[in-house]
N, C-alpha and C positions, 0 to 999 in steps of 0.2 A: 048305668050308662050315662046319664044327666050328669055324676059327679066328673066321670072321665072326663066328657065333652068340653062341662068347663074350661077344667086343670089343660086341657087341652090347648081348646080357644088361649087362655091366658099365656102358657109360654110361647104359641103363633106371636101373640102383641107382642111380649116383651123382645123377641126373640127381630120382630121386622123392626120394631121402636130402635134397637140395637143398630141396626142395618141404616135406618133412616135417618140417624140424629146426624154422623158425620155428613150426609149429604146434603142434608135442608140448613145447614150452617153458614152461613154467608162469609166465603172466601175475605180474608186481609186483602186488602188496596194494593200491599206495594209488601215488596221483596224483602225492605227491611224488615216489616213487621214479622215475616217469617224466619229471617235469619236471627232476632232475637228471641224468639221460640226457643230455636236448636240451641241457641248459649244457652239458657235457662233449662233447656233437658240436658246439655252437656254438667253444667254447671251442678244440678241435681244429682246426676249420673255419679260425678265424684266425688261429692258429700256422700254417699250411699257405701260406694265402695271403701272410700277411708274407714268409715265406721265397721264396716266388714273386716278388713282388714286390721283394726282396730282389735275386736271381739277376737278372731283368729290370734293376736300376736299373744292376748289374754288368757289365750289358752279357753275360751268360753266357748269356741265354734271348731269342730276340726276341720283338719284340709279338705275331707270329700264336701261335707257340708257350704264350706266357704266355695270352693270352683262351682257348686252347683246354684249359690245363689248370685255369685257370681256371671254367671252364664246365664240366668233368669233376669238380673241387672239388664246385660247387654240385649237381650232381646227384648226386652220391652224397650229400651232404646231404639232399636232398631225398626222398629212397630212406629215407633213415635214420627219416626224423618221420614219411614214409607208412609203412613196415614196424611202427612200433611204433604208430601209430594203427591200425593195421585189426585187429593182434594185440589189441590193449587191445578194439578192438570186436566181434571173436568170440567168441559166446556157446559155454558147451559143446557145444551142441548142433550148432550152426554148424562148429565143429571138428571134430565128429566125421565131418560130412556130408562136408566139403573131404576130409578126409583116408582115407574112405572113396574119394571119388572120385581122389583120387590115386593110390589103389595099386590101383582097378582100369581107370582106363585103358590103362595097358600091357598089361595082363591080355585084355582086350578086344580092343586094336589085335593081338595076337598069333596070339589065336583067328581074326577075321578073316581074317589075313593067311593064315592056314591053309586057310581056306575058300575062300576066294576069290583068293587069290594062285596066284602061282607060285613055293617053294620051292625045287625044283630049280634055280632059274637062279640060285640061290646057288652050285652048283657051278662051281669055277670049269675044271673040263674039258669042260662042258656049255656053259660060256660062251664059251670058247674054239675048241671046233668051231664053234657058230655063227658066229665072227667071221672064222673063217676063209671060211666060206660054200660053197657048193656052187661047182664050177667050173660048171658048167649051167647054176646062176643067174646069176653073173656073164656069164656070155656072154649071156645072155638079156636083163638091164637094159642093157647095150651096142650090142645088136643093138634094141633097142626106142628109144634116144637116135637112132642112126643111123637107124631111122624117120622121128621127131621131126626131125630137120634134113631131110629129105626134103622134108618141108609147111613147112617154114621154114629155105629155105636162109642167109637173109642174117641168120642169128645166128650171128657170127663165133666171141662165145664161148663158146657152144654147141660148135662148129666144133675148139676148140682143147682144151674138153673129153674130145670124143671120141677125138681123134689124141692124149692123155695114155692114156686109157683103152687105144687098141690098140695105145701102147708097153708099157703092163703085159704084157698078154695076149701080145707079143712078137709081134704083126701088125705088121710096122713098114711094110709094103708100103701098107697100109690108114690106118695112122698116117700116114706122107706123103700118102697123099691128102685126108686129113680137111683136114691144117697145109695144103691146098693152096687151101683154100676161107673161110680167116681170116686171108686178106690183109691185113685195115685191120687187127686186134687187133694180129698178129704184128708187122707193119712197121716199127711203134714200141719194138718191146720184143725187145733185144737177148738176155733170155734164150730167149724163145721162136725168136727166128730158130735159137742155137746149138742148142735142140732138135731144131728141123725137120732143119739140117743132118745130125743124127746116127743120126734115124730114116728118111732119104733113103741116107747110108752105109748103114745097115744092112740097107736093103732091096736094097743094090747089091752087097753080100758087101765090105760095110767100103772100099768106094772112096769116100776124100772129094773127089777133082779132078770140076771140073764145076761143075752149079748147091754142093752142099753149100759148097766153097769159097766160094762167089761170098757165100752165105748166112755164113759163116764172118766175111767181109771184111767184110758188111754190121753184124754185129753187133759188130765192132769197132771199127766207126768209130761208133756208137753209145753205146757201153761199151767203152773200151779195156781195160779191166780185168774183164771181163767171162769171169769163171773156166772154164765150160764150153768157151767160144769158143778162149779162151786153149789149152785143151786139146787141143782138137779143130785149132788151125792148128798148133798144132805137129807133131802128128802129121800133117798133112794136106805141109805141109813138107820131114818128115823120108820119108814118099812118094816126093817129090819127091828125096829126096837131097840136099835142102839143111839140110845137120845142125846150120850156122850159123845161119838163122832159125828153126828147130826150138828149139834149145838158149835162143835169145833170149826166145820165144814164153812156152817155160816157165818163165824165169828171172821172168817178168814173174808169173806165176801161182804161183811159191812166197812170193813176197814178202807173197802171203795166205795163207798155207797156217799153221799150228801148227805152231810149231817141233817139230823132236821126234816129228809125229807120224806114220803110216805112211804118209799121203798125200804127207807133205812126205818123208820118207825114199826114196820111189819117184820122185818125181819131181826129187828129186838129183842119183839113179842115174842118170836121162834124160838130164838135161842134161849129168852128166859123160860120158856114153860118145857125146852129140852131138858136144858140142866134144872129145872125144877123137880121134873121126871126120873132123869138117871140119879139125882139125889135123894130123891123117897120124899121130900117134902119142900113146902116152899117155907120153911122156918131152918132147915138146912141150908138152902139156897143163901138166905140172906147172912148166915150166920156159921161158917164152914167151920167142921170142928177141928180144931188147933190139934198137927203132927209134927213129929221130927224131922219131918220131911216139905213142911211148908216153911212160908217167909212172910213176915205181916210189918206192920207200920203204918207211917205217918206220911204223906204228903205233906209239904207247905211251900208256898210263893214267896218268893222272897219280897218286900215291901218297895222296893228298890225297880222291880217292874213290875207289880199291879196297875200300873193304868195302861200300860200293854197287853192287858189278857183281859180278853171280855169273857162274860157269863158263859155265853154258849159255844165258847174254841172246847175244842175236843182235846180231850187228855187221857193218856196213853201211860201206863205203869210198865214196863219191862223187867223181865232175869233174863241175861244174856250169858254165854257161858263166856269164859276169859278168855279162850283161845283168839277173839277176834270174826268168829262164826255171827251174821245180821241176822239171821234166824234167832228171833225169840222161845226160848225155853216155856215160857210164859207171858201172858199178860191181859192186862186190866183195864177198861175204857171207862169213860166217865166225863165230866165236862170240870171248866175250869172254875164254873161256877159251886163247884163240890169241894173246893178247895176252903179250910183242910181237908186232906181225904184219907181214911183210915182202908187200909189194903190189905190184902191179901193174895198170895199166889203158891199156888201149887200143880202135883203133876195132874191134875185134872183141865189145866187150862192150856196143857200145852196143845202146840200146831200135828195135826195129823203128819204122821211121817217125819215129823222133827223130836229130836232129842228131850228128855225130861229133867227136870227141877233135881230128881235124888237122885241122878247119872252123876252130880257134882258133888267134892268138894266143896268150893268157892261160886259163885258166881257173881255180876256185876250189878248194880240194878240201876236205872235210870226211869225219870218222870220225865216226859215231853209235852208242852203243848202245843199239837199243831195248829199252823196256821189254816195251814191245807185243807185238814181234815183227816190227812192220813197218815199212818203210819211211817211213809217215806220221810227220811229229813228233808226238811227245805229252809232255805232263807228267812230269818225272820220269826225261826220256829224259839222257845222258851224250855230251858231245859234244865236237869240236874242231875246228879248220879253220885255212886259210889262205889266200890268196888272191895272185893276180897270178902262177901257178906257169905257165910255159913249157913246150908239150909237148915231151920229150926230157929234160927233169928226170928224173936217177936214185935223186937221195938226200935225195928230202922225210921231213922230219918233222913228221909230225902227234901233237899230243899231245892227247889227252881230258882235258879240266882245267874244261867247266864242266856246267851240272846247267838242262833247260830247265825253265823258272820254270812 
């Protein structure tokens, strides 16, 4: 409360100081004195504006830009010849009247606020229980919504409100039943289905086989990228004992994640002890054994942009098939700081529901390193590829040598 009050108090001064300077200023004597003011704001005025004009003819400032500071120009001009017209038209008396009123409306608004405010709720521990709120109450305005859709069942999201509400409260029993009556909202919207699924586990002691699944698949085919979803089939998967569509699942959900950050560091971990699992060992994992049907090699930067790629940009190996298909057959992540980087891809990396490495002939391969972080191209991203490569290729070279535009 002490710190508010200050910061308070302080912008009241500066704010009256503002108010008070033009008036405690001791008017010019005589007319000239003010009419060569206005030349010297005019005079200013169109030194300002040439130079605008100037910058624009240069092509440095465009048209909207230019009318807009243009039109800022004129109005603080205009500010300027009202500011010393009203000064020059305040009589002493007038002056004193304003400047009375200026230093005690604060004074005033203060006193009131004393009276008739509430002080206290400047406390910010006083502010802060409140927001916490009573747990009573919260269960109270929850139980009274669940009312409410009683007399109006068919407001779905109403409906979807509430099963958010008894996942707080960790009713998730009650929370499935709410998701269970916002069918039309849900249906559509891939995050809500991953929701339902999770508060349906949760009411089940964390089993996602069954409807949750089913809910799972729905919202994937919806939003294949669809982060929660992503999360929840992996795990629903790795259930299953299937530690290869587990590991894929999630591989698809780091590709959004922050590099670096704790979420992406955990769900790593996942993927490396998946595919350590459905490999039979973790001396497999690191060391895949060489088929007809994989593609290995080389990474390397080209020297030409190394001080464009820092250690920890994230970098991306793709097989793409030729047709033109964004969907990766495969692929490999790692950072730029692993450059050279000795690779490998095959049909064990490929995306759930996406095409495999030995379905080709030919396909393309490309090393990226995002900027981003993610798989998307974007500006600014470091790349290289090459094409018409033969699964069972063991010693492609790919080299990063351009910069997308």
């Amino acid at each position: 409360m002490t710190v508010f009050a200050i910061l308070a108090a302080l912008l009241v001064i500066a704010a009256t100081a503002r108010l008070l300077f033009p008036l405690l200023r001791v008017p010019k004597a005589t007319s000239n004195s003010a009419n060569e003011r206005r030349e010297a704001n005019l005079a200013i005025f169109r030194d300002q504006l040439a130079e605008l004009e100037r910058e624009r003819d240069e092509a440095s400032l465009s048209e909207p830009d230019f009318e807009q500071a243009k039109r800022e120009l004129q109005r603080r001009l205009l500010e300027d010849v009202q500011t010393e017209d009203s000064g020059e038209a305040l009589t002493p008396a007038s002056r004193k009247t304003a400047i009375a009123l200026i230093v005690a409306l604060p004074l005033l608004a203060a006193a009131g606020y004393a009276l008739l405010g509430n002080p206290g709720g400047l406390d910010p521990l006083q502010t802060q229980a409140q927001q916490r709120g009573n747990p009573g109450q919260i269960e109270e305005m929850v139980n009274r919504l669940a009312e409410k859709l009683k007399q109006n069942p068919d407001d779905a999201k109403g409906w979807v409100m509430l099963a958010r509400s008894y996942k707080v409260l960790e009713r998730f029993a009650e929370a499935a039943e709410a998701y269970s009556h916002a069918g039309a909202v849900i249906d559509k919207d891939a995050t809500l289905l991953a929701d339902y699924a999770e508060v349906l586990a949760q009411a089940n002691k964390g089993n996602l086989q069954g409807k949750p699944s089913e809910l799972i698949a729905r919202a994937l085919k919806l939003d294949p990228n669809e982060p929660q979803a992503l999360l929840l089939a992996g795990a629903a998967a790795s259930d299953r004992r299937d530690f290869s569509a587990a590991a894929d699942h999630w591989s698809r959900l780091l590709l959004q994640l922050e590099p670096g950050s704790e979420e992406a560091a955990s769900v790593e971990a996942a993927i490396a002890k998946a595919r350590e699992i459905s490999t039979g060992s973790d001396a497999q994992k690191k060391t895949p054994a060489v088929t007809s049907l994989s593609i290995g090699g080389e990474v390397t930067l080209s020297p030409q942009l190394a001080a464009q790629a820092k250690a920890d940009d994230v970098l991306f190996v793709f097989a793409r098939a030729e047709d033109g298909q964004r969907m990766p057959l495969a692929v490999v992540r790692g950072t730029a700081g692993d450059l050279p980087l000795r690779f490998r891809l095959d049909d064990s990396m490929a995306l759930p529901g996406g095409r495999k490495l030995s379905e080709f002939k030919t396909v393309n391969l490309e090393a990226r390193i995002a900027k981003a972080g993610k798989a998307q191209t974007s500006s600014g991203d470091l790349f290289g590829g090459t094409s018409g490569v033969t699964p069972g290729a063991q010693d492609v070279r790919l080299t990063i040598d351009r910069v997308q535009p």
